[in-house]
N, C-alpha and C positions, 0 to 999 in steps of 0.2 A: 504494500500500500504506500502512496507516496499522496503528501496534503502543502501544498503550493499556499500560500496565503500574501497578496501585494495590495498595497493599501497606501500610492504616492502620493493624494492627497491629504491622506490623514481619516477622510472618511468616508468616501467609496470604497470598501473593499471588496477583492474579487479572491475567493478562495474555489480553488482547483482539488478534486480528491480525485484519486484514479483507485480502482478496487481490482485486483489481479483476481486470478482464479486460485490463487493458492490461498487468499484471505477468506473465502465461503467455502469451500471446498469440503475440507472436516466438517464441517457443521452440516451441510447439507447430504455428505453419507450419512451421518449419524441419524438426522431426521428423517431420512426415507427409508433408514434400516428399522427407524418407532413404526412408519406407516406400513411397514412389508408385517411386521407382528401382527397386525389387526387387520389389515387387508384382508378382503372376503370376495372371491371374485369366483364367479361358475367354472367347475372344473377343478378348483385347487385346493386342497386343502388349508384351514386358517396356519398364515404365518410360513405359507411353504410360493406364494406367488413369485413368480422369477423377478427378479430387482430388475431386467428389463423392461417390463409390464408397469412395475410401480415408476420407473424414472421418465415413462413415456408418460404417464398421468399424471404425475405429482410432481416431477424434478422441472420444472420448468416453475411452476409458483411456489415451488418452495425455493429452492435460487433465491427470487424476484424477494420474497419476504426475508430472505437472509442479507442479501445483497442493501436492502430498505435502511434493516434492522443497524447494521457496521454503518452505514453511511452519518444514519441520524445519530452513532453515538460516537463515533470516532469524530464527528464536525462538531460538538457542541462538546467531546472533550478536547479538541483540540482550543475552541474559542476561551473555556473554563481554564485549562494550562496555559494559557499566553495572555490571560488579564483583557482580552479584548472586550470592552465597552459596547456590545451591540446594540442597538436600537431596533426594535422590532423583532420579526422573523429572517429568515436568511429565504432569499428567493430566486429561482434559477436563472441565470442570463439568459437575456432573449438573445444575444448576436453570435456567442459561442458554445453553447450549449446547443451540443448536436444529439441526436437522435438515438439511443443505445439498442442495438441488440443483445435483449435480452436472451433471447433460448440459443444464443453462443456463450460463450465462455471467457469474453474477457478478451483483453481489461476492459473496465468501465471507466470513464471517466465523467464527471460529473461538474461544472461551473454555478457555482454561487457568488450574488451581488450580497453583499452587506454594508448595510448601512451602522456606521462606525460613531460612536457619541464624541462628539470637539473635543480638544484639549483646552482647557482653561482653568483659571483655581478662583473660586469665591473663596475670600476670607474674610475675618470679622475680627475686630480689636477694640481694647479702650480708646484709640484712636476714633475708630466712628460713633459718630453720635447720631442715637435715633430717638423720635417723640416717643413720650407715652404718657397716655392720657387716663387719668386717675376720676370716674366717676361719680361725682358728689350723690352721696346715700339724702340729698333734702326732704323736708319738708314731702314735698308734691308727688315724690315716688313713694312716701311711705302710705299717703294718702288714697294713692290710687291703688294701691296694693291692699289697703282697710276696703276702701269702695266693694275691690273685688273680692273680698273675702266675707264683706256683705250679702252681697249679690248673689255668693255659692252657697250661703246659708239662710237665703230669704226667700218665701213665699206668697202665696197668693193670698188675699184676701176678699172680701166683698164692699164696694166704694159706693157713698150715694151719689159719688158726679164725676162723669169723666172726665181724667184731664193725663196727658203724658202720652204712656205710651199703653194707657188702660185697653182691656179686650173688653169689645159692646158683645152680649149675648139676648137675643131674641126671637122675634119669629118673624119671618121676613114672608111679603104678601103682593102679588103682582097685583097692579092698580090698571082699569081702564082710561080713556081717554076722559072721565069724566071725574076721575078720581075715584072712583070706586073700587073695593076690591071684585077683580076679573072672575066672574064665574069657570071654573074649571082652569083657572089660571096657574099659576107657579105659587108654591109655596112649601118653604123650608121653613121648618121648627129647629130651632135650638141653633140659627146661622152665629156666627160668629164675625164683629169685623172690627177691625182697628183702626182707626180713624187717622190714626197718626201714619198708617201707611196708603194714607188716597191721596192720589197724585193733583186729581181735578179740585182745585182751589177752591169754588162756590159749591161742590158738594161735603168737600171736608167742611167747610163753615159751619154746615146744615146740623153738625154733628157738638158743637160745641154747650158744651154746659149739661149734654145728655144729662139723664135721670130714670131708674129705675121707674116703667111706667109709661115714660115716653113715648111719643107716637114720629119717628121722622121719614116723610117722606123723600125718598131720594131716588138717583137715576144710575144702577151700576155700573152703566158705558159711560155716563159722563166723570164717573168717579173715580174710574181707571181708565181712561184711554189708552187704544191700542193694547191693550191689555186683556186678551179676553180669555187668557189661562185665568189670571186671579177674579174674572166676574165668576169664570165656569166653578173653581170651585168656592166660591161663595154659595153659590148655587146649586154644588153637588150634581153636577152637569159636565159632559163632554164638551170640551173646547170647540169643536164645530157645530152643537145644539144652540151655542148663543149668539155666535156670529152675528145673527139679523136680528136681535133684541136689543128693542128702543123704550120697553113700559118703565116708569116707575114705579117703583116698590115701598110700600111702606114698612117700616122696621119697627115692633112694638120692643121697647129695651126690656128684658124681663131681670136681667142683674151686670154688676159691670165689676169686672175681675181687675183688681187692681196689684203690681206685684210690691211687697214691702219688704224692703232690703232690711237683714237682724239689724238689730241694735248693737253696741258696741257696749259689750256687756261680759259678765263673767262666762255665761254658755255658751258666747261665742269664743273668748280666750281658751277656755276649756277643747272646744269641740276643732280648733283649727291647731295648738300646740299640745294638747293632751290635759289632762285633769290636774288643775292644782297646779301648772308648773308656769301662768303667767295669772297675777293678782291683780291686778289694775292697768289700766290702757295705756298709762306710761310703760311699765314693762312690757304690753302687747305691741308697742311701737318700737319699742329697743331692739324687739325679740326677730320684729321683720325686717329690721334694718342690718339686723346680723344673718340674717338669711339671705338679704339681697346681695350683700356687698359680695360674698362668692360668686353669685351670678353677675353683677358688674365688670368683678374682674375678669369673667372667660372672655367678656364681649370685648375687654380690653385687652387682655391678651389676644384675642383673634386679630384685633386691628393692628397690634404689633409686629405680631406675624404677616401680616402682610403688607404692614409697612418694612418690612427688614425685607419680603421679596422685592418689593420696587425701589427700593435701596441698593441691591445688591445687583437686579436687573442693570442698573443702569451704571453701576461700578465694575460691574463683569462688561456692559459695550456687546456689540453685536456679537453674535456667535453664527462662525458658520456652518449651514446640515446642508447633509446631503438631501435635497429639496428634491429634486426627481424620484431617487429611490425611495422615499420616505413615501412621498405621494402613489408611489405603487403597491409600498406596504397597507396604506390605509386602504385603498381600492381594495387590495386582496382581502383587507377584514372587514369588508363594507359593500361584499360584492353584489346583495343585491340595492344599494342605494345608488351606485354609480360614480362618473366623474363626475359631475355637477356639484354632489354633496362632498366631495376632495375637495373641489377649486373651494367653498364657499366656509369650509370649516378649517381648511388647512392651515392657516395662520395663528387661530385660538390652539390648537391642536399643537403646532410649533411652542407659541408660547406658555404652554405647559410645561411641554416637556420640555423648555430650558429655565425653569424652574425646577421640576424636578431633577433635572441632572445636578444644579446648585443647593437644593434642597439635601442631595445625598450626600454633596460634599461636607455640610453642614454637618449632619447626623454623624462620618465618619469622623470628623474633625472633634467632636463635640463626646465621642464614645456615647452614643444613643443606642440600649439595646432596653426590647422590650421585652420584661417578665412577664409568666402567667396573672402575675399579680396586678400588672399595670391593664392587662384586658379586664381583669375583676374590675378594678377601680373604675375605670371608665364606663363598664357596664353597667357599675352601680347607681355613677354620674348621671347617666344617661334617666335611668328608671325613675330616681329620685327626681328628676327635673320633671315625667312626667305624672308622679305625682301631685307635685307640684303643684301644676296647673289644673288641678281638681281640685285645690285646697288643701292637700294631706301631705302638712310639710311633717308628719310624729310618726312616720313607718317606722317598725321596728329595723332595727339591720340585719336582725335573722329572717324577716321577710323581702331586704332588701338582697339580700345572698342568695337566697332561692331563685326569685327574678332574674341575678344575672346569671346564674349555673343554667338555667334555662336557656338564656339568650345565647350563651357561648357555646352551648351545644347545636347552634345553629349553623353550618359552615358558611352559611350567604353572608351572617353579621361580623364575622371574623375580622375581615379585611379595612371594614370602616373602623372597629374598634383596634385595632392597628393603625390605621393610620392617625387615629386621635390619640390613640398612646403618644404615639411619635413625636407631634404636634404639639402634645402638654411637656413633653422634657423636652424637648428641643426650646419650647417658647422659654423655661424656665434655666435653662443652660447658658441662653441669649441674653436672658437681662443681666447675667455676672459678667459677660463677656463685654458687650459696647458700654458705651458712657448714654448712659438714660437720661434724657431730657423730661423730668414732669409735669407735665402738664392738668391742671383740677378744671374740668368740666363739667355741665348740667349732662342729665340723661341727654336731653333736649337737642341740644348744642351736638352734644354726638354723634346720635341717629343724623343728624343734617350733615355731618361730615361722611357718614356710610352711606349716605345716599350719592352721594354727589362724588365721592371715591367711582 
């Protein structure tokens, strides 16, 4: 076997393997002396068929599979022993890559294009300075964080007047052109409507001050315009039944559902941090502000990360790829999308992956290795966040361990909790490494800079 490897610009490479007949050779006596054992052919007894018989049926795709087998591992140890940097898959040249007879014997030779990753070095020192921007826990976040924690522990009640975003319950009555209710006309019991969601101006009016009792006449087309999904199911009707309905309805209000957010009170301290472990609203404030400020920092950390990518993008300077062969690699993993979707994505595509090439130099640089323990933590991160957002910041952690032992058991989540292992020591490797610029911002003020990043 002889493996050619040239590579003058650095990263085009073109690797040459030639396979003789004496590198498949053994393997493929050996294999067709397995299939002569089991062979069952008319006339022969088992394991007695003449190894003529068997090499005219089988020796030509078992070759092919032998021949496959050396190719694919002798070129990716040869890539493995020589530290080559490949990008993508390895794909065969179209200009010299000729045609192989396979049911002869060699040699084979075979031409691969590889697409080879640039030579360049990101590095990071107390020399560079990057922003970071420290979250202010104020006032207005702690606030909006009570609202919602209201809101997950507040219910409905019964109002004697609409107003907000109250639900009218009544009995709705198709009206004739004289005002009268239409004999044999439309009518829904127990409709429901919310006032605060009618688009048509002079019929929302019609509704204000409502009152159990009530009688309002109104027009559901002129109330939702264009709109004839939300007439139908007001109506409890097929979107094409009301099409060409212009009556007016009367709506008698029978009760009006109003929703009232808990009070800020001990069963709510109780029921969102657990029993007894916050006494009064001063500590219910402390206790969320200590809650937040963790999730502050991730979103500050995120933005560091990737202000240290467009830092470093633009300290690394162009990089050059192999732009052709890459765009043939993405076509070959994309082959039923086509070129259209190469030409239109290939640039984000590009600058990925020179981030991630810089990205890895990072982690090497940085000794970034990721424990079983660091996919737990993250997994656990992850779950507790979506508790969270239900209001249940008191899981236990032996409820919290279970959840990720579950999730890790999943091979699809694997990959993402890898990559945010990475992403939490690497961010945290980073801020001892540059000289940090602090910066104290509102929620407010931030989110406007993530947007506009």
């Amino acid at each position: 076997m002889n493996i050619q490897f040239e590579c003058a610009d650095k990263i085009n490479g073109l690797m040459t393997i030639t396979i003789e007949q004496a590198d498949y050779q053994a393997e493929v006596e050996k294999k067709l002396k397995d299939y002569r054992k089991k062979a069952q052919m008319p006339g022969f007894r088992p394991g007695m068929v003449p190894m003529g018989l068997i090499k005219k049926q089988y020796g030509t795709a078992v070759k092919v599979d032998e021949v496959n087998r050396i190719l694919g591992e002798k070129l990716y140890e040869y890539i493995r022993e020589n530290k080559i940097q490949m990008l993508g898959e390895p794909l065969p040249n179209e200009e010299k890559q000729q045609p192989q007879d396979l049911q002869g014997d060699g040699p084979f030779e075979f031409v691969f294009d590889i697409a080879v990753a640039p030579e360049f070095t990101a590095e990071l020192s107390a020399k560079d300075k990057i922003e970071y921007y420290d979250i202010k826990v104020d006032d207005k976040i702690i606030d909006d964080q009570v609202q919602m924690f209201q809101s997950q522990a507040g219910e409905f009640v019964d109002a004697q007047e609409w107003s907000g975003n109250d639900t009218l319950k009544g009995d709705l009555r198709q009206l004739d052109a004289s005002g009268n209710t239409l004999e044999g006309g439309i009518e829904v019991a127990d409709a429901q409507v919310m006032p605060s969601y009618i688009t048509g101006e002079d019929e929302k009016k019609k509704f204000d001050g409502a009152k159990p009792g009530d009688i309002i006449i109104f027009n559901p087309k002129k109330a939702y315009p264009e709109n004839d999904a939300e007439v139908a199911g007001l109506m409890k009707m097929k979107k094409e039944e009301v099409a060409e309905l212009t009556s007016d309805f009367s709506f008698q209000v029978t009760s009006i559902r109003h929703f009232q957010p808990h009070a800020v009170d001990q069963e709510l301290f109780d029921r969102i941090f657990g029993e007894g472990n916050v006494k009064d609203e001063a500590e219910f404030r402390q206790k969320i502000a200590d809650g937040i400020k963790p999730q502050l920092q991730a979103n500050s950390d995120f933005k560091f990360l990737r202000d240290v990518r467009t830092y470093l993008e633009k300290k690394v300077g162009d990089i050059q790829f192999p732009e052709a062969l890459l765009k043939r690699v993405m076509l070959n993993n994309n082959k039923d999308k086509g070129e259209e979707f190469v030409e239109k994505n290939f640039k984000a595509s590009i600058d990925e992956l020179k981030w991630h090439l810089i990205k890895e130099q990072l982690v090497t640089a940085n000794n970034i290795k990721v424990e079983d323990d660091d996919l737990k933590q993250v997994a656990k991160g992850a779950i507790r966040q979506q508790f969270a957002q239900y209001g249940m910041n008191n899981v236990p952690d032996d409820v919290l361990e279970n959840y990720a032992d579950e999730q890790l058991k999943k091979r699809e989540n694997i990959e993402s909790f890898v990559e945010r292992a990475i992403d939490i020591k690497l961010m945290q490797a980073l801020k001892q490494v540059v000289k940090l610029t602090n910066k104290e911002v509102s929620l407010d003020d931030f989110n406007k800079m993530m947007q506009e990043a």
